[in-house]
Each structure stands twice: as C-alpha cells, then as structure tokens.
C-alpha positions as CSV (number, residue, x, y, z in Angstrom):
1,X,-8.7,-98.9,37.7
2,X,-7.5,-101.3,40.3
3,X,-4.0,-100.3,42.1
4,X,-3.1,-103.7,41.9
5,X,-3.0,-103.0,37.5
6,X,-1.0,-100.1,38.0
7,X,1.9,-101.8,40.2
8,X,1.8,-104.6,38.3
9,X,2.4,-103.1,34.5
10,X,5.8,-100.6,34.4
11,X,3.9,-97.2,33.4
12,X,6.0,-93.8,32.2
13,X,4.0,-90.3,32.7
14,X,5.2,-87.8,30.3
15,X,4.5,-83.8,31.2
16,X,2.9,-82.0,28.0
17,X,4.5,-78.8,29.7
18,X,7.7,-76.4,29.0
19,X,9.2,-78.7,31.5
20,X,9.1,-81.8,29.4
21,X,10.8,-80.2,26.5
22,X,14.5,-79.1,27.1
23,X,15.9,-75.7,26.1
24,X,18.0,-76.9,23.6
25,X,15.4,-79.1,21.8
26,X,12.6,-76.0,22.0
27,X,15.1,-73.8,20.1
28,X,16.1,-76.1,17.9
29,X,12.3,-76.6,16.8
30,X,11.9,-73.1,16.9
31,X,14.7,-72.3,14.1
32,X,12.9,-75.5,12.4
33,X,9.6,-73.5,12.3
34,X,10.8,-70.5,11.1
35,X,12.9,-71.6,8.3
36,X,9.7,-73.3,7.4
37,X,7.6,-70.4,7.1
38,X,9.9,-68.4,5.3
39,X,9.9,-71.0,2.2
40,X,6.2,-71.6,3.0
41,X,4.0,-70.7,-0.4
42,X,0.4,-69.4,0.6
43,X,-2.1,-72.4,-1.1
44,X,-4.3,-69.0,-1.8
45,X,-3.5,-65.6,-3.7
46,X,-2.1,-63.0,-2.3
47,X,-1.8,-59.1,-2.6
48,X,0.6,-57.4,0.1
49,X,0.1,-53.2,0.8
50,X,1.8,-51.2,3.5
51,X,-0.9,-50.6,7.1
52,X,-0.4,-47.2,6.2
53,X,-3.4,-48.0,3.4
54,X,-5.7,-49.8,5.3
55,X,-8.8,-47.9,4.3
56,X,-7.9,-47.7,0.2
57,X,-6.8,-51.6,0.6
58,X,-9.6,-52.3,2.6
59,X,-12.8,-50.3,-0.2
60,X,-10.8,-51.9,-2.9
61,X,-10.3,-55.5,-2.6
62,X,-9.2,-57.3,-5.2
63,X,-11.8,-60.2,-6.1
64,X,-10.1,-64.0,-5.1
65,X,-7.0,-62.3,-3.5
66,X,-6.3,-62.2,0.3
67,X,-5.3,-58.9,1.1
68,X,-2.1,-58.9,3.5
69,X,-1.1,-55.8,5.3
70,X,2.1,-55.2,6.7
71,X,4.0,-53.5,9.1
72,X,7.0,-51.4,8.3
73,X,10.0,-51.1,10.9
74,X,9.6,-47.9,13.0
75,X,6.5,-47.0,12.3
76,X,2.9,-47.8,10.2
C-alpha cells in the first residue's frame, strides 16, 4: 500500500493484547463469564461421580451420558 493512502485516510490501530483491555473492564468480564457458567445447562446428559472412582466410573459408563468427574476440596 502506497504511504501516500495511509497519510491521507485517519487510521486507529487497536492492540489485541492485555494492554488494550483495562483492569477494570477484564474483571468485570470475568464476573460476567462466571455467572454465566454457573446457570449454564449442559446441551448433553450428564452423570457427575467423585475422581476418587475413576476406574468403576470409567468400566461402567452409562450409554448417552457424559461422565463428569470431580474434584473434592483437600484431596481426590
């Protein structure tokens, strides 16, 4: 592209970076996600058993179902 194109038009560069984002706006998406997810419904079926049971959850798989394993405070 000819310089003379780029004087004569008034171009803004935005960053895509953390930079281009401030704090306040970051956290404030942030919270936005999260209260999201938490009344987020999973478009699939779902059956939730402790990591402690990963082998038993894992041999016995419930047909259609998406087996979710989760993580208990202070330990598996």
């Amino acid at each position: 592209m000819p310089a003379a194109v780029l004087r004569s038009v008034p171009i803004l560069l935005r960053g895509s970076g953390l930079g281009s984002v401030s704090p306040a706006r970051l956290l404030k998406a942030v919270a936005e996600l999260f209260d999201a997810c938490t009344t987020f419904t999973p478009p699939l079926a779902t059956v939730t058993v402790p990591l402690s049971t990963v082998t038993t959850a894992w041999l016995s798989q419930e047909k259609g179902k998406r087996t979710v394993f989760l993580i208990s405070p202070g330990g598996l």
